[in-house]
DOMAR-751099 format. One record per atom (N, C-alpha, C): x, y, z. Coordinates in steps of 0.2 Angstrom, whole numbers, padded with zeros to 4 digits, always signed. Atoms other than C-alpha are relative to their C-alpha. Example, Ala and Ser with C-alpha at 12.3 -4.5 7.8 and 13.67 -1.06 7.14 Angstrom:
! residues 2
+0004-0006+0000 +0062-0022+0039 +0004+0006+0000 -0004-0006-0001 +0068-0005+0036 -0004+0005+0003 
This chain:
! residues 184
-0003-0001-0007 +0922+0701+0525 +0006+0006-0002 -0005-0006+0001 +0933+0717+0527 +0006-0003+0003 -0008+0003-0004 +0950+0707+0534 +0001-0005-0005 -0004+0005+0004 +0960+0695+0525 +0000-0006+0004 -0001+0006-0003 +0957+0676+0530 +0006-0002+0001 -0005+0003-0003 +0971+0667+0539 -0001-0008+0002 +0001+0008-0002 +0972+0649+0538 +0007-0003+0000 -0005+0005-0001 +0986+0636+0543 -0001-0007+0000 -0002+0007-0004 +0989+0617+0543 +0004+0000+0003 -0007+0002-0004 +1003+0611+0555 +0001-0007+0002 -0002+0007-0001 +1011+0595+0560 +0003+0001+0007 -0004-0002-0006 +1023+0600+0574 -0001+0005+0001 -0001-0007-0006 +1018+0619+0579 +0005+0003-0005 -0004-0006+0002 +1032+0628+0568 -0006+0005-0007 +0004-0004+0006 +1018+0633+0553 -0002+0003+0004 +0005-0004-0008 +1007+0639+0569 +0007+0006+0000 -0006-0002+0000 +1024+0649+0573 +0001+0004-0004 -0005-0004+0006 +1029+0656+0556 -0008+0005+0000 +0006-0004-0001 +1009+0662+0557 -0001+0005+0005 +0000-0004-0008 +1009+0670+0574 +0004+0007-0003 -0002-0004+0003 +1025+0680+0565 -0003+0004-0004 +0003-0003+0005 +1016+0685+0552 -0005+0004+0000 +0004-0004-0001 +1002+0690+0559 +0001+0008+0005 -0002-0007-0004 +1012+0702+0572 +0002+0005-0007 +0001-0003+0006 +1017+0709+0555 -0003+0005-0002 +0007-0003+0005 +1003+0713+0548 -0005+0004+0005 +0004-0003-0004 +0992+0718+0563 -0006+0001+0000 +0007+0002+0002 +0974+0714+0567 -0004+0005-0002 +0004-0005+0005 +0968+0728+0558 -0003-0001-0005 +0003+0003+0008 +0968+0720+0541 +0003-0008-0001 -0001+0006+0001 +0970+0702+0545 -0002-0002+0007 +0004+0006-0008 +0959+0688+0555 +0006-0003+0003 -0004+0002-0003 +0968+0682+0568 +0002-0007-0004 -0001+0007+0003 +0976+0663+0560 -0002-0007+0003 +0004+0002-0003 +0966+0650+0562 +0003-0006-0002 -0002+0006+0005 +0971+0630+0558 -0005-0003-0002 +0007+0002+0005 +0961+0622+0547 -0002-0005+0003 +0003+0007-0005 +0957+0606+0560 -0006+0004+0002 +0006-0004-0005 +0945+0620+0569 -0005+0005-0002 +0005-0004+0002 +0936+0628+0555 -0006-0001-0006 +0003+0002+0006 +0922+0626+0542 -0002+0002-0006 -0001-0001+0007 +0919+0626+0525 -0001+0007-0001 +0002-0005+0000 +0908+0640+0529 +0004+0008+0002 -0004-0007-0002 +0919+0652+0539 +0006-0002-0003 -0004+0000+0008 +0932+0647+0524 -0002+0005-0003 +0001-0002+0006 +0924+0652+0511 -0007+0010+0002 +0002-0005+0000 +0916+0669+0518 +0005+0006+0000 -0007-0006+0001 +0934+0679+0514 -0001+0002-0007 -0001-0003+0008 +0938+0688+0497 +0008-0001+0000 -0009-0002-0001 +0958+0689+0503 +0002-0005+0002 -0003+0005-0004 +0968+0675+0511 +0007+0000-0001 -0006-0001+0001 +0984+0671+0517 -0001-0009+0003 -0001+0006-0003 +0987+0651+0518 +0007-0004+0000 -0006+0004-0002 +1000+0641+0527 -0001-0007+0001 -0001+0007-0001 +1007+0624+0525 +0006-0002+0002 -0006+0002+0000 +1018+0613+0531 +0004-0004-0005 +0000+0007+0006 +1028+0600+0519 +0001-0006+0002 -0001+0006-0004 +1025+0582+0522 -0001-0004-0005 -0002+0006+0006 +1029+0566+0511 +0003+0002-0007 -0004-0003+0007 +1033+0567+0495 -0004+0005-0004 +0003-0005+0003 +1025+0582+0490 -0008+0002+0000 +0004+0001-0002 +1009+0577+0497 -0005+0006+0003 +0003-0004-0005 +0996+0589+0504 -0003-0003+0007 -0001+0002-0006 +0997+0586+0522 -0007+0000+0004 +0005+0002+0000 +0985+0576+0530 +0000-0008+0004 -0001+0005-0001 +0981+0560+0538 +0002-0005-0001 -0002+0004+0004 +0982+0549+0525 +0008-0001-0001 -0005+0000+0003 +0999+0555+0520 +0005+0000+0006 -0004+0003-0005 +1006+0550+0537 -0001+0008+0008 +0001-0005-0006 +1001+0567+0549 -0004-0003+0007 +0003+0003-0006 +0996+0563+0568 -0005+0003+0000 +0007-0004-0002 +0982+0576+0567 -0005+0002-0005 +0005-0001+0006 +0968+0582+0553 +0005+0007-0002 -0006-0004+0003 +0978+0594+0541 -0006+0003-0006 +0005-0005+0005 +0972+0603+0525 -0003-0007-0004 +0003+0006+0003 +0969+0584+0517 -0007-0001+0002 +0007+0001-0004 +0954+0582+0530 -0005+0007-0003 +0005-0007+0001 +0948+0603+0528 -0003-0001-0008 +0003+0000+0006 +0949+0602+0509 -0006-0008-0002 +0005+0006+0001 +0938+0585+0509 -0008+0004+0003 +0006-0005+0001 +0926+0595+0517 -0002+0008-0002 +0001-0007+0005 +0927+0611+0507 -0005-0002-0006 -0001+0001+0005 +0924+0602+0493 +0001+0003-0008 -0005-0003+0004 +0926+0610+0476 -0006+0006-0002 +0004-0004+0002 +0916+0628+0477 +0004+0005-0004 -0005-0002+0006 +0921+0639+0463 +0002+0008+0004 -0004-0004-0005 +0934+0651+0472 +0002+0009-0007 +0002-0005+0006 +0932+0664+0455 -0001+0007+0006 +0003-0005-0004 +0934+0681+0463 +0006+0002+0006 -0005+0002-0006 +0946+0676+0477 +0006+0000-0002 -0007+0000+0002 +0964+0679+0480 +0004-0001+0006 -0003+0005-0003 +0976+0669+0488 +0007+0000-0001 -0008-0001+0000 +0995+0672+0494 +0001-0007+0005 -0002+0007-0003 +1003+0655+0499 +0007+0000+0005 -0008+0000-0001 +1019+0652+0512 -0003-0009+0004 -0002+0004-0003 +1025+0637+0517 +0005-0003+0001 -0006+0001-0003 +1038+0627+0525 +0004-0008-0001 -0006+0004+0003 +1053+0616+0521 +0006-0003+0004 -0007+0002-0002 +1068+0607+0525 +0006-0001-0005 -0004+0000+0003 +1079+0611+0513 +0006-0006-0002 -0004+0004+0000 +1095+0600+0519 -0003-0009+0000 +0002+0007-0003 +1083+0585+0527 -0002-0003-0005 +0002+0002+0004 +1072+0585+0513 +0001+0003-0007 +0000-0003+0007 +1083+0592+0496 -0003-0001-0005 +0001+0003+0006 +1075+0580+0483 -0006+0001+0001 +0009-0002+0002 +1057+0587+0487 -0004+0006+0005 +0003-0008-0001 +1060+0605+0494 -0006+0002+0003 +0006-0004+0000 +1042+0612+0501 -0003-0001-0005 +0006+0004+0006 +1034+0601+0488 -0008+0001+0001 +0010-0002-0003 +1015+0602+0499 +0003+0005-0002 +0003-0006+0000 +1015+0620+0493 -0002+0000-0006 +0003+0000+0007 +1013+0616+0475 -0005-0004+0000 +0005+0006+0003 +1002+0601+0478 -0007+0008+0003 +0005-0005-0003 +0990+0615+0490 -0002+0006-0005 +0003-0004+0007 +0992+0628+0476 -0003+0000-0005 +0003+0004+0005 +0986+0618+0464 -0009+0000-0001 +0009+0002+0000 +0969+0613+0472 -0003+0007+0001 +0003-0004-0002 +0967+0631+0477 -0002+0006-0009 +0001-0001+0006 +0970+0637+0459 -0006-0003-0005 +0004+0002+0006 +0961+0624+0449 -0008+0001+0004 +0009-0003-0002 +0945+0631+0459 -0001+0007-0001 +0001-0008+0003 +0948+0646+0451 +0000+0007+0005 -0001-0006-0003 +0955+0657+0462 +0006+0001+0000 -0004-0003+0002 +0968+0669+0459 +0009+0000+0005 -0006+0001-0004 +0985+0664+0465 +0005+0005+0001 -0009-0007-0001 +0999+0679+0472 +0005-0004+0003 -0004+0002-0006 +1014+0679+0481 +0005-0004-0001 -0004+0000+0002 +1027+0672+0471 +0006-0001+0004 -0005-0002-0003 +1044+0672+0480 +0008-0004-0004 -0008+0003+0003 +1063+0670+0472 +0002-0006+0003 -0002+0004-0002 +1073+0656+0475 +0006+0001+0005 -0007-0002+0000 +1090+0663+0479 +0000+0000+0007 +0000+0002-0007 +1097+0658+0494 -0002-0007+0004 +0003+0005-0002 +1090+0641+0496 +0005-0005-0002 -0004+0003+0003 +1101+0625+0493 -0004-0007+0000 +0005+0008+0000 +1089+0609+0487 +0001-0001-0008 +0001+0003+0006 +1090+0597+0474 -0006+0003-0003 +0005-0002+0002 +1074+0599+0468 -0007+0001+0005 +0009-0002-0007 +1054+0605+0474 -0004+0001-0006 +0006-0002+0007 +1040+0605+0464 -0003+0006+0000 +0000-0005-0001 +1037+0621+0472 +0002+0005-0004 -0004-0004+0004 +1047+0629+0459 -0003+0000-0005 +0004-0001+0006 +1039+0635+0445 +0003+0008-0006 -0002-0004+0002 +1046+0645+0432 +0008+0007+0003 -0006-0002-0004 +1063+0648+0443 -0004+0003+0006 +0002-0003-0005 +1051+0655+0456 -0007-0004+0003 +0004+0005-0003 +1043+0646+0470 -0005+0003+0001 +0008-0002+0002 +1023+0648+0468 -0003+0003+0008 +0003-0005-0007 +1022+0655+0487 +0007+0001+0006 -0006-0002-0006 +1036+0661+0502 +0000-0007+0002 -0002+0006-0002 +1046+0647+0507 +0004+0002+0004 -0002+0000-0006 +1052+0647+0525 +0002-0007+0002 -0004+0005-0007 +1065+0634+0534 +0003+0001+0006 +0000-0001-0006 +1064+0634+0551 +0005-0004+0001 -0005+0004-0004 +1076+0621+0552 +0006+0000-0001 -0006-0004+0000 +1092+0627+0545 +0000+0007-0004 +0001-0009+0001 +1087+0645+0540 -0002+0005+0003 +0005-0005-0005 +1078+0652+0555 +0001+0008+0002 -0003-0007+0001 +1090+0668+0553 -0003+0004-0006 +0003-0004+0006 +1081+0673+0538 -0007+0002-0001 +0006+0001+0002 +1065+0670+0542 -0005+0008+0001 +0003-0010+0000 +1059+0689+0549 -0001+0002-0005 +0000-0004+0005 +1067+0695+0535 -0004+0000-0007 +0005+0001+0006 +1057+0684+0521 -0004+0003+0003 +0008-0003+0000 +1042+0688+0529 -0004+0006-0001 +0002-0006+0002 +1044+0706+0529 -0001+0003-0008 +0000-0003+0008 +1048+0707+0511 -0005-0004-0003 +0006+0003+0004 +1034+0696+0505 -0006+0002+0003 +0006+0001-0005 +1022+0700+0516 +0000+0012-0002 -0002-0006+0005 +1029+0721+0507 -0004-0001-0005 +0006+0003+0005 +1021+0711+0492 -0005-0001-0002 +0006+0003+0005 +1009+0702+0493 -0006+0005+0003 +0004-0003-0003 +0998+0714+0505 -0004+0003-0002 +0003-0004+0005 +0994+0727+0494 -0007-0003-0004 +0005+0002+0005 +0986+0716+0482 -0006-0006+0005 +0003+0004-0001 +0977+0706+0493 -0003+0006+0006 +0004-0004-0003 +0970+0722+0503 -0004+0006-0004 +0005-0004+0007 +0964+0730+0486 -0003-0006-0001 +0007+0004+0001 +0954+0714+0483 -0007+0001+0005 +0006-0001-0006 +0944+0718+0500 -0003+0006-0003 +0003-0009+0001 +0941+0737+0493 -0004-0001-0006 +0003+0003+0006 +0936+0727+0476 -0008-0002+0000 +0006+0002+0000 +0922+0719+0482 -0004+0002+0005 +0001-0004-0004 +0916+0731+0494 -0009+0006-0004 
């Protein structure tokens, strides 16, 4: 596929939201419009080489989904039907979304749990983002002082959130629009 896949879970509409943004960003030139993962299958998944995946964060660090208390099907449902194809090849920028004050003691925890499963199917994880700026006890999201994909709170940071997106989105792009020329 010559475009860079776009996928979201959501709960409430604000990761839809933070995606809409991102996608005016970037502009449909070199990224499929953002699609939720309630409304797609394994197959138009897994026919990208690039992706850019959005999460929400829900429970204790859960990846977000029925089971783990969400009203609608989320990435818990999509990844059950993916199941575990080897992602070798594939490169994958993460952002997801948090409540810093609400929820300090587990931060945009679902982005570690979702990077996880996307990692240990061997696909190459980008997209990094500092911490600085953010005030949470703890997140699992943090990894080596840097959290494993853009973390956006909507709910007391929404003055920030352009500007992250601009400068992650300065980053990750590149590398995830030489992967398309890679396997071309």
């Amino acid at each position: 596929m010559d475009k860079i896949g776009f996928f979201f879970g959501t709960e409430t509409g604000t990761t839809r939201l933070v995606a809409k943004k991102l996608y005016k960003l970037i502009g449909d030139e070199r990224i499929a419009k953002p699609v939720n993962v309630n409304r797609i299958t394994a197959e138009e998944f897994l026919q990208y080489d690039a992706y850019i995946l959005g999460t929400p964060s829900y429970g204790v660090g859960e990846i977000p989904g029925l089971a783990a208390g969400c009203l609608e099907k989320n990435w818990a449902e999509f990844l059950a039907q993916l199941g575990s194809p080897d992602l070798s090849g594939k490169r994958i920028a993460m952002f997801g979304l948090g409540a810093q004050e609400r929820y300090a003691e587990r931060f945009a925890s679902s982005l570690k749990a979702l990077h996880d499963v996307f990692a240990g199917l061997g696909a190459e994880m980008i997209g990094q983002w500092q911490n600085e700026g953010y005030e949470f006890e703890n997140s699992a999201a943090l990894v080596n002082d840097k959290f494993v994909g853009l973390v956006i709170d909507q709910r007391t940071q929404s003055m920030f959130t352009d500007e992250r997106l601009k400068a992650w989105i300065a980053d990750v792009l590149p590398a995830l629009e030489a992967k398309l020329t890679d396997t071309v």
